[in-house]
C-alpha positions as CSV (number, residue, x, y, z in Angstrom):
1,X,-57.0,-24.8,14.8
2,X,-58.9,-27.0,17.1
3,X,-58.4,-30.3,15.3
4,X,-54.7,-29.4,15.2
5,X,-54.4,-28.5,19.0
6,X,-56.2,-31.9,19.9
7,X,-54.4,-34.1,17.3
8,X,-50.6,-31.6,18.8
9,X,-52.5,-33.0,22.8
10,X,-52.7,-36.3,21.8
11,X,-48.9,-36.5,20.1
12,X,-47.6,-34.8,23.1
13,X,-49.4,-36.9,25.3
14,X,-47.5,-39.5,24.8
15,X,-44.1,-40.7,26.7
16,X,-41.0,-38.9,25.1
17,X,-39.6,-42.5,24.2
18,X,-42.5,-43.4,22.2
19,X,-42.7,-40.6,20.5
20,X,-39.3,-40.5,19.4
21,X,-39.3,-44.3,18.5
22,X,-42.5,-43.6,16.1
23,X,-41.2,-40.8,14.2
24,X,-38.2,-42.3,13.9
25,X,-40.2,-45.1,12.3
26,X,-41.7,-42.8,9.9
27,X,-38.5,-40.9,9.3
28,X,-36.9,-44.1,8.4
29,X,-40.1,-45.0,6.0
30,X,-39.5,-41.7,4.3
31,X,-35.8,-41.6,3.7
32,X,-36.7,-44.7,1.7
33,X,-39.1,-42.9,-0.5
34,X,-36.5,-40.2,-0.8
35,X,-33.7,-42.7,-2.0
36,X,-36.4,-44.0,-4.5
37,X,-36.9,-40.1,-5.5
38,X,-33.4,-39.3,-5.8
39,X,-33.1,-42.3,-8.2
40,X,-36.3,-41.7,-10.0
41,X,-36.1,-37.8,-10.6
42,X,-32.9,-37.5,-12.1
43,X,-32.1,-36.3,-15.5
44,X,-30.6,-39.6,-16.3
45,X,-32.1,-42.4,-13.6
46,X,-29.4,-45.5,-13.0
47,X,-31.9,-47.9,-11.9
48,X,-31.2,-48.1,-8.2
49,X,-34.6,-48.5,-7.2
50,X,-35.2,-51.8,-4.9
51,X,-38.5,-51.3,-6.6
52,X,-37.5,-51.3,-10.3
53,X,-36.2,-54.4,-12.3
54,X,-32.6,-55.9,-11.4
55,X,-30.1,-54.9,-14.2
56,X,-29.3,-57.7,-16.8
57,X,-27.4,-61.0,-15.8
58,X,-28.2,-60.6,-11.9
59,X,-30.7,-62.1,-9.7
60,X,-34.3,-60.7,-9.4
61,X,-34.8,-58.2,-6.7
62,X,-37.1,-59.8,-4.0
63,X,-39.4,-58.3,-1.0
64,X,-36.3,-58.5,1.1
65,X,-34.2,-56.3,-1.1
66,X,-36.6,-53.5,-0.4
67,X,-36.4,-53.6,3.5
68,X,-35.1,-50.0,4.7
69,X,-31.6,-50.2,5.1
70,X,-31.4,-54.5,4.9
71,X,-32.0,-54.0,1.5
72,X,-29.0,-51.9,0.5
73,X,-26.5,-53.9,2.4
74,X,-28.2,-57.2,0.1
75,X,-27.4,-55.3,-3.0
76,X,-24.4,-54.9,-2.9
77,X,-24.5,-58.0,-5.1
78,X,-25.0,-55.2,-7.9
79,X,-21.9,-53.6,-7.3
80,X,-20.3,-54.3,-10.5
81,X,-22.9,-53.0,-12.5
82,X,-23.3,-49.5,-10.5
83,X,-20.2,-49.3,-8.5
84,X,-18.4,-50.8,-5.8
85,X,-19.8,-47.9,-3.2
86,X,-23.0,-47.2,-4.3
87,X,-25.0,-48.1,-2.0
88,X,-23.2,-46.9,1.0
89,X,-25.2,-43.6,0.4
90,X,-28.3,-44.6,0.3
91,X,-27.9,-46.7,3.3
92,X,-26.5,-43.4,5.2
93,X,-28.8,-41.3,4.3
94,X,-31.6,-44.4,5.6
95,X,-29.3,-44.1,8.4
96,X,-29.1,-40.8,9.4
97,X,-31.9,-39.1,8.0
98,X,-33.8,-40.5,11.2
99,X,-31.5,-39.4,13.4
100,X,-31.7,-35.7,12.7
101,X,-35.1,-35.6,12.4
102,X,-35.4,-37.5,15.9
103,X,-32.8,-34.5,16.9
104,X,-35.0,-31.5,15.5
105,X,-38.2,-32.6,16.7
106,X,-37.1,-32.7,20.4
107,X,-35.2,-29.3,19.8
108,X,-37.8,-27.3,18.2
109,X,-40.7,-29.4,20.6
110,X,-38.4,-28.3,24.0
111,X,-38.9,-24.7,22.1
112,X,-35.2,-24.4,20.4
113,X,-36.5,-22.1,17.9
114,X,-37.5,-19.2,21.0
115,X,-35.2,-16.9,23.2
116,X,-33.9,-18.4,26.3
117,X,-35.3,-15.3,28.3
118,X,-38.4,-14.9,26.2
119,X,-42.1,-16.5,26.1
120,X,-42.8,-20.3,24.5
121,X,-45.8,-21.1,22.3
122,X,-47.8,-23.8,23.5
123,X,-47.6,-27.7,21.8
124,X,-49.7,-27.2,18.7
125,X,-47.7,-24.2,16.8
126,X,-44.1,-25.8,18.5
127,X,-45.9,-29.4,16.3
128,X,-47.0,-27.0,13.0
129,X,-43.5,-25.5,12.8
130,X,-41.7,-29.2,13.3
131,X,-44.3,-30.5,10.6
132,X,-43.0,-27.7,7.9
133,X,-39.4,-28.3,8.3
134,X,-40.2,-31.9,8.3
135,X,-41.4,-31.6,5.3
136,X,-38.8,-29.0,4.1
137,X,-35.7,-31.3,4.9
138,X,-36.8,-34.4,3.0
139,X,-37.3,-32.1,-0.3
140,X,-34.1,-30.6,0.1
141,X,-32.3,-34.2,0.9
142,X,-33.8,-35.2,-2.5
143,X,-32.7,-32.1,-4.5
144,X,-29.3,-31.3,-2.5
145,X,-28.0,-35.2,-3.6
146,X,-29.7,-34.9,-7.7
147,X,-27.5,-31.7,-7.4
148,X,-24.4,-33.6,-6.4
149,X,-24.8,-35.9,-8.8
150,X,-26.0,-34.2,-11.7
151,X,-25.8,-30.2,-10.7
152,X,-29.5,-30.0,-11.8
153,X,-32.4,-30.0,-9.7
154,X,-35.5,-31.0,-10.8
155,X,-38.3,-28.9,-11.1
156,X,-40.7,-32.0,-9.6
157,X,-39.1,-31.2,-6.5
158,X,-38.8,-27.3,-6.2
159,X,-42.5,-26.5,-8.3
160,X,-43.9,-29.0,-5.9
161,X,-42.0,-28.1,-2.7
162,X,-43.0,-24.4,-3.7
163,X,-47.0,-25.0,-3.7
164,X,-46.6,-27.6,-0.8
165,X,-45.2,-25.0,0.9
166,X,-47.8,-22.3,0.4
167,X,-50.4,-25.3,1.4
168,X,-48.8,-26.0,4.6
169,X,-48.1,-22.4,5.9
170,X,-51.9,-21.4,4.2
171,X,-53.4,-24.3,6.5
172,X,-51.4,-23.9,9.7
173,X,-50.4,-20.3,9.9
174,X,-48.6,-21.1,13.2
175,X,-46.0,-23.2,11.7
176,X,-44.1,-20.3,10.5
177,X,-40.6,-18.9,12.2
178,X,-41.1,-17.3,15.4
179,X,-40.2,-13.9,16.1
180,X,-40.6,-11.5,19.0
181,X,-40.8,-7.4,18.7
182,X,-40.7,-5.3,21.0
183,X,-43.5,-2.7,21.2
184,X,-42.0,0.8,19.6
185,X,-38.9,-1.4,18.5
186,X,-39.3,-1.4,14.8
187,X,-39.5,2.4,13.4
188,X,-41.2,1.5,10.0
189,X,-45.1,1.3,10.3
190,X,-44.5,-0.7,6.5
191,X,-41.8,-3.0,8.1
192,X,-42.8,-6.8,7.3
193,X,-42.0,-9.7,9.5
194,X,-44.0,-12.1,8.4
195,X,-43.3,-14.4,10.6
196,X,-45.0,-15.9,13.4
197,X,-45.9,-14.4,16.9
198,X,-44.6,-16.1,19.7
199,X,-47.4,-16.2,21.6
200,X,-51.0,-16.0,20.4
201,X,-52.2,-12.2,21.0
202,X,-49.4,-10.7,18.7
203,X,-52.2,-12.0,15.6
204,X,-53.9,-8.7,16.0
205,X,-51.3,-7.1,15.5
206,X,-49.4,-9.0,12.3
207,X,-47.8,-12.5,12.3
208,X,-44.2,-10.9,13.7
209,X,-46.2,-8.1,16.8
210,X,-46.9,-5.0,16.7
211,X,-45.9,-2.6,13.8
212,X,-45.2,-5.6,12.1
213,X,-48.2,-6.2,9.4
214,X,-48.8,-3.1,7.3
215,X,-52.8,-1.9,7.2
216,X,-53.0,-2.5,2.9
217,X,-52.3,-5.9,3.3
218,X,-55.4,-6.8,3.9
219,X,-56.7,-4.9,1.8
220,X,-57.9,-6.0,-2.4
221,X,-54.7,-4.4,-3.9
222,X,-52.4,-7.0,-1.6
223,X,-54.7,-9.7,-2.7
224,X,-53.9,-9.1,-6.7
225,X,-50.6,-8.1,-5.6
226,X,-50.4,-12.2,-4.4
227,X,-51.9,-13.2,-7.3
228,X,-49.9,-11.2,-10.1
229,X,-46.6,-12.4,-8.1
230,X,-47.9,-16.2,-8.5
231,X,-48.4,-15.2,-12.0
232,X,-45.0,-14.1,-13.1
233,X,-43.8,-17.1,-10.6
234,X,-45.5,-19.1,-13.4
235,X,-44.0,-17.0,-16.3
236,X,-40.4,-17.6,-14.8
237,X,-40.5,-21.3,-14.0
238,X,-42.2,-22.4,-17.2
239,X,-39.4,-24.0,-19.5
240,X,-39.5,-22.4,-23.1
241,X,-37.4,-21.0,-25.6
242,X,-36.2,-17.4,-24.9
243,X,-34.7,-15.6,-28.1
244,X,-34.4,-11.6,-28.8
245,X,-32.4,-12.2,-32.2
246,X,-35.3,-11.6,-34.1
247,X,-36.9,-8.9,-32.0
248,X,-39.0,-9.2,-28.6
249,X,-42.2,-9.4,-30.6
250,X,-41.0,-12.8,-32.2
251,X,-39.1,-13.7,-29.0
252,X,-42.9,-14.2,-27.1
253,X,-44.1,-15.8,-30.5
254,X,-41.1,-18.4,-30.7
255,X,-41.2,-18.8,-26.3
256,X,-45.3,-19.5,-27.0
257,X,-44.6,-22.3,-29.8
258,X,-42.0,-24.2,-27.7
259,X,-44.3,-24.2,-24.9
260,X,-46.8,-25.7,-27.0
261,X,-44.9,-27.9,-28.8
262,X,-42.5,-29.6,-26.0
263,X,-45.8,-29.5,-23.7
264,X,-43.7,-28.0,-20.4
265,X,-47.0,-26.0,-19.4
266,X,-48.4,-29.0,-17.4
267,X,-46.7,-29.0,-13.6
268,X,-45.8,-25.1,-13.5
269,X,-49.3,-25.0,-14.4
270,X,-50.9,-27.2,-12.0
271,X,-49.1,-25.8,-8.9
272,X,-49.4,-22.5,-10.0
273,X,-53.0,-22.9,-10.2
274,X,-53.1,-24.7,-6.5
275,X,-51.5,-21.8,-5.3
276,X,-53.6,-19.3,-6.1
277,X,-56.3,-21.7,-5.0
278,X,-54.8,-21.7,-1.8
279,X,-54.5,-17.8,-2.0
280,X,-57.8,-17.1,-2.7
281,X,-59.7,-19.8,0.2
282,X,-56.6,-17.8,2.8
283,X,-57.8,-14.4,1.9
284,X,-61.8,-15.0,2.4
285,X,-60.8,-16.3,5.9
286,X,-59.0,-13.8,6.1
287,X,-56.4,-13.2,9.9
288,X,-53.1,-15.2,10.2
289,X,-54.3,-17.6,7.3
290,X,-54.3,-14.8,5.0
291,X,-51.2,-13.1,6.6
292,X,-49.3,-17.0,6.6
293,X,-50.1,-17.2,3.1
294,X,-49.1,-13.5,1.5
295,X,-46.0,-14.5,3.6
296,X,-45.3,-17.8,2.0
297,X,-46.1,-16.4,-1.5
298,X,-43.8,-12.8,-0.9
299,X,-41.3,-15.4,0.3
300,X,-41.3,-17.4,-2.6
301,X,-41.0,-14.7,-5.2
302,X,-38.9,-11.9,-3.4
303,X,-35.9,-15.3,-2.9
304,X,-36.6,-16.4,-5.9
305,X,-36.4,-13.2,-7.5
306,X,-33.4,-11.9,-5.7
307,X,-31.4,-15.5,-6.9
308,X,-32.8,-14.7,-10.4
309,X,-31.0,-11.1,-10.1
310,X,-27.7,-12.6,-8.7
311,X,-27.4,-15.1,-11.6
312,X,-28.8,-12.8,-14.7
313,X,-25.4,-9.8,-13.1
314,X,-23.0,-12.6,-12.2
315,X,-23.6,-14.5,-15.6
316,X,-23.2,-11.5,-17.8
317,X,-20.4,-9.9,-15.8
318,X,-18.8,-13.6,-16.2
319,X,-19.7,-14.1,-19.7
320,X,-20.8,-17.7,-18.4
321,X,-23.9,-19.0,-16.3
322,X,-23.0,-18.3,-12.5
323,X,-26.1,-20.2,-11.0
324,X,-28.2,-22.8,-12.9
325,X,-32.1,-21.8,-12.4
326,X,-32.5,-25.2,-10.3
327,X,-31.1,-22.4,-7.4
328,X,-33.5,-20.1,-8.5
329,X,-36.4,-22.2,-7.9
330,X,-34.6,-24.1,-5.2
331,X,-34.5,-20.2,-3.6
332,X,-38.3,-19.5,-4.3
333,X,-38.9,-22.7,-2.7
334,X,-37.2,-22.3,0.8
335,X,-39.0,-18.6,0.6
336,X,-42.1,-20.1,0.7
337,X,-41.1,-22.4,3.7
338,X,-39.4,-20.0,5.2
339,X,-40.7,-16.6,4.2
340,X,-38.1,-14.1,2.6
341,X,-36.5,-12.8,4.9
342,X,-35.2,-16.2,5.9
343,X,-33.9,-16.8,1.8
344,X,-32.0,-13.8,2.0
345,X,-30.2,-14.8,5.1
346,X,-29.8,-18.4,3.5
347,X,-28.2,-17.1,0.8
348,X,-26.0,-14.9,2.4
349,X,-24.7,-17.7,4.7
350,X,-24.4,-20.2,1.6
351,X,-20.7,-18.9,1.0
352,X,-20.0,-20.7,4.0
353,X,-21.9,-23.5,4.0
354,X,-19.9,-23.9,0.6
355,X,-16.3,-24.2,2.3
356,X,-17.9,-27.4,4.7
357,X,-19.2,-29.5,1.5
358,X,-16.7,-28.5,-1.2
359,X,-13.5,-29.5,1.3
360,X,-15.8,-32.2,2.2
361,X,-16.6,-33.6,-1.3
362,X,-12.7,-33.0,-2.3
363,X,-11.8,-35.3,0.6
364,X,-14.2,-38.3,-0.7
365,X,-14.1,-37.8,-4.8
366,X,-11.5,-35.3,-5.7
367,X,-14.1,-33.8,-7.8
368,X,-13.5,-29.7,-8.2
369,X,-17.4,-29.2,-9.6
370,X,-19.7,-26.9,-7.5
371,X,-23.0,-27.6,-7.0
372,X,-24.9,-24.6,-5.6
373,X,-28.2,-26.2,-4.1
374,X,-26.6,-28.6,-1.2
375,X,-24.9,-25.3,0.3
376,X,-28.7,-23.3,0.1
377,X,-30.3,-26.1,1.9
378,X,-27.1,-26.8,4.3
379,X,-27.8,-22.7,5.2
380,X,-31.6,-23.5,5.3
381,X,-31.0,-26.2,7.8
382,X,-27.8,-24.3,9.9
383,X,-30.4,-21.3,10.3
384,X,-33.3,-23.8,11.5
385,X,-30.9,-24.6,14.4
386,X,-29.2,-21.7,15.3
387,X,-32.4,-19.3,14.6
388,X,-32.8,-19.1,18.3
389,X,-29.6,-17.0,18.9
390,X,-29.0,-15.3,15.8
391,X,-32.4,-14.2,14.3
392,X,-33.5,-12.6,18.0
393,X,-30.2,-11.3,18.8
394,X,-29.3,-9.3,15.3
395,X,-30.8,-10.7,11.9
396,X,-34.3,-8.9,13.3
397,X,-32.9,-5.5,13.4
398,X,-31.2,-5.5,10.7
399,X,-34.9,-6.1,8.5
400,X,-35.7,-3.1,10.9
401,X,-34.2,-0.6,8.3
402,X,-37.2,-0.9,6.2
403,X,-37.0,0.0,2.7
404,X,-33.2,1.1,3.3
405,X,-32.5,-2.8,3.3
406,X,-33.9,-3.1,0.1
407,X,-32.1,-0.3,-1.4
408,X,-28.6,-2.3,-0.2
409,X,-29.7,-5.6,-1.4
410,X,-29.8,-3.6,-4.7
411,X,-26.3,-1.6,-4.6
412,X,-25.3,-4.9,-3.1
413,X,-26.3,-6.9,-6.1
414,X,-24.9,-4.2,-9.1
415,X,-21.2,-4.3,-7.0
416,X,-20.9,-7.7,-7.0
417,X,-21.9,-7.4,-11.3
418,X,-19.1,-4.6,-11.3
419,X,-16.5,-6.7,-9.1
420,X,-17.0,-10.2,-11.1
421,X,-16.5,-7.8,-14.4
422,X,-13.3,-6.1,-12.6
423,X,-12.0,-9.1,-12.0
424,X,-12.9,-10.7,-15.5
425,X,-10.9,-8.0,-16.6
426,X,-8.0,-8.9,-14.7
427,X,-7.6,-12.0,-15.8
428,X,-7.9,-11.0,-19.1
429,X,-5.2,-9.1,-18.7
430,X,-2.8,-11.3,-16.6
431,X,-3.3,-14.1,-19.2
C-alpha cells in the first residue's frame, strides 16, 4: 500500500491539465492496441492491422500508416479491398476511446463513485479503482466490437480479463466498488458486500463495514471453498466435447479425448492456475487482500454461474441456444472486476442497454442480429457512472435480504424457463 499511495501522491501531484493530457496520451496508445486486438482475435481476422502486410495489388504499409488515428485516414486507400467505411471505426474508437477515459478519471478522481452527503476515500484507492475500470473498459471495447462483428467473443479476452482481474483486485484491494453501511443496517450477520469501505477503518470490519464480512471467511473452509470454485471455473471454460448419448461415464471419456486431442487445455489452464496462485499468496497475507480476492473470485463464478443458468433454462425452454457462452465468460469476467453483486445488476439492466444499441445498430446497418456482450459491458459501464446514486440509494438494500435474494434469483430464473416455454407454446399454436 505504501508504494501505491506515493506513486497515487505523485500522479495527483501534478496540474489537472497535465494529467489529463498524459492519460489521454496513453489512452490514445491503447485504443491502438485494442484496434490491432479486435482485428487479431477474431474467429476469422481481415487483415486490418497497420502492422500486418498490405493486401495484394496495393502499396506497402509504411511507419506512417501506423500513426494513431493518421494512419486510418491514410488507408483508406484500401477501401476497395475491405470496404468503403471500414476504417471510420477504428478511427472513432482511436477517437473517442480517450475521451471517455479522460471523462472517467476526473469523475471517479473528484469521488463520482461516493454519496454526495457521505465520506471520500483519499487519492490512492480513488487511483486503484480508476486503474481497474481502466483496465476493465479496454477488454470490453475489444470483446463488445468481435461481438458485433462476429457474435463470438473470444476466450483470449474474457480467460484473461477474468485472471487479470483477480490480479488487480488481489494486489490493490482498494480498487474495488465503494459502499457505505450503516452500523445495525444490514440484519444478516452472513450478508456479503464485498465491496470496498469507503474510508479505511471499515477493513476490520469486512470490505463493505460492519456486519458485512462473515467470521468463516477467513477461515480454511473459505479458502478451499476459493479454490474448488476456481476449479470448476476451469471445468466450465475448458472447450471439449460434451456428449450423454452413450452414457455419462463415456460422456467424461469422449470430453477427456477432445481435450487432449484438439489441445484447448492450454490458456484455461494457465489462468486458472494464476488464479489460484494469486488466491493462495492473498490468503497468507491474509486482511482486505484476502477479502479483495474471495470477492473477485465469488464474483467471477456466482455471474458467471448465474448467466450459465439463464442460458442452459432459456435454451431448453426455446429449443435453441438463447446466449452463446462468450456471455457466460464475458459475465464471469465483469464479476471478477466488479464482484457479483455488481454482475447481477449488470445483467438485469442489459435488457435496456439492449434497446440503445439494437435501435442504434438498425439505424447504421439494418442488420436484425443480436449480440448479447456489447449490452453486458454498456450495463457494466452505465453502472460505473451512475453507481453513485443508485447503488447507495436502493441496489444495497435490496442485497440486504440475505439468502432470501438468492432464493428469488432462483424462482426468478425457473419462471422465466416456464414463460419462454408458455410462450413457445403459443406460437406453436398460432402458427
Amino acid at each position: 500500500m505504501e508504494f501505491w499511495e506515493e506513486a497515487a501522491a505523485v500522479w495527483y501531484g501534478l496540474s489537472p491539465m497535465v494529467r489529463g493530457v498524459l492519460l489521454a496520451v496513453v489512452s490514445l496508445a491503447l485504443a491502438q492496441q485494442i484496434n490491432r486486438a479486435i482485428d487479431r482475435l477474431a474467429y476469422h481476422p481481415r487483415g486490418r492491422d497497420p502492422w500486418l502486410p498490405a493486401p495484394d495489388g496495393f502499396p506497402h504499409r509504411t511507419w506512417a500508416d501506423r500513426l494513431p488515428l493518421v494512419g486510418w485516414w491514410r488507408l483508406r486507400r484500401e477501401a476497395p479491398h475491405h470496404g468503403s467505411l471500414f476504417w471510420i471505426r477504428p478511427l472513432l474508437i482511436e477517437s473517442l476511446f480517450p475521451v471517455g477515459i479522460v471523462g472517467l478519471y476526473f469523475f471517479e478522481a473528484q469521488g463520482g463513485l461516493y454519496p454526495q452527503s457521505g465520506p471520500v476515500a483519499g487519492a490512492a484507492t480513488l487511483h486503484a479503482q480508476f486503474l481497474l475500470h481502466f483496465v476493465l473498459i479496454a477488454l470490453m471495447t475489444v470483446a463488445t466490437f468481435i461481438d458485433f462483428d462476429e457474435q463470438t467473443i473470444p476466450d483470449e479476452v474474457t480467460l484473461i480479463g477474468a485472471a487479470i482481474g483477480v490480479a488487480l483486485v488481489s494486489l490493490l484491494p482498494w480498487s474495488l466498488l465503494p459502499t457505505i453501511v450503516r452500523l445495525g443496517f444490514v440484519p444478516y450477520p452472513f450478508h456479503m458486500v464485498l465491496t470496498t469501505s469507503s474510508h479505511d477503518p471499515g477493513w476490520k470490519d469486512g470490505l463493505g463495514g460492519p456486519q458485512s464480512w462473515p467470521p468463516w471467511c477467513d477461515t480454511n473452509a473459505a479458502f478451499a471453498l476459493a479454490i474448488l470454485a476456481i476449479a470448476a471455473w476451469w471445468l466450465a471454460v475448458l472447450p471439449k466435447i460434451w456428449t450423454t448419448r452413450r452414457g455419462v461415464a463415456r460422456a467424461f471419456l469422449y470430453a477427456a479425448a477432445s481435450v487432449r486431442r484438439y489441445r484447448t487445455w492450454r490458456l484455461p489452464s494457465l489462468t486458472a492456475g494464476v488464479m489460484i496462485l494469486l488466491v493462495g499468496l492473498a490468503f497468507a497475507r491474509g486482511g482486505p487482500y484476502w477479502q479483495s480476492a474471495f470477492s473477485a473470485v465469488m464474483g467471477m463464478v456466482i455471474a458467471g454461474g448465474f448467466t450459465w443458468a439463464v442460458r442452459l433454462v432459456a435454451s431448453r425452454a426455446l429449443g435453441m441456444e438463447a446466449l452463446g457462452f462468450g456471455d457466460v465468460t464475458l459475465m464471469a469476467m465483469l464479476g471478477a472486476f466488479l464482484g457479483w453483486q455488481t454482475g447481477l445488476l449488470i445483467f438485469g439492466l442489459a435488457p435496456m442497454t439492449a434497446l440503445v444499441i439494437a435501435v442504434a445498430q438498425w439505424i447504421a446497418t439494418r442488420r436484425h442480429d443480436i449480440a448479447f456482450g456489447p449490452y453486458l459491458c454498456l450495463a457494466a459501464v452505465v453502472w460505473l457512472v451512475v453507481w453513485r446514486r443508485w447503488w447507495h440509494e436502493w441496489a444495497v438494500n435490496a442485497f440486504a435480504m440475505g439468502w432470501v435474494l438468492i432464493a428469488v434469483l432462483i424462482v426468478s430464473i425457473v419462471l422465466l424457463g416456464l414463460l419462454l416455454w408458455v410462450w413457445q407454446v403459443i406460437k406453436s399454436l398460432l402458427a
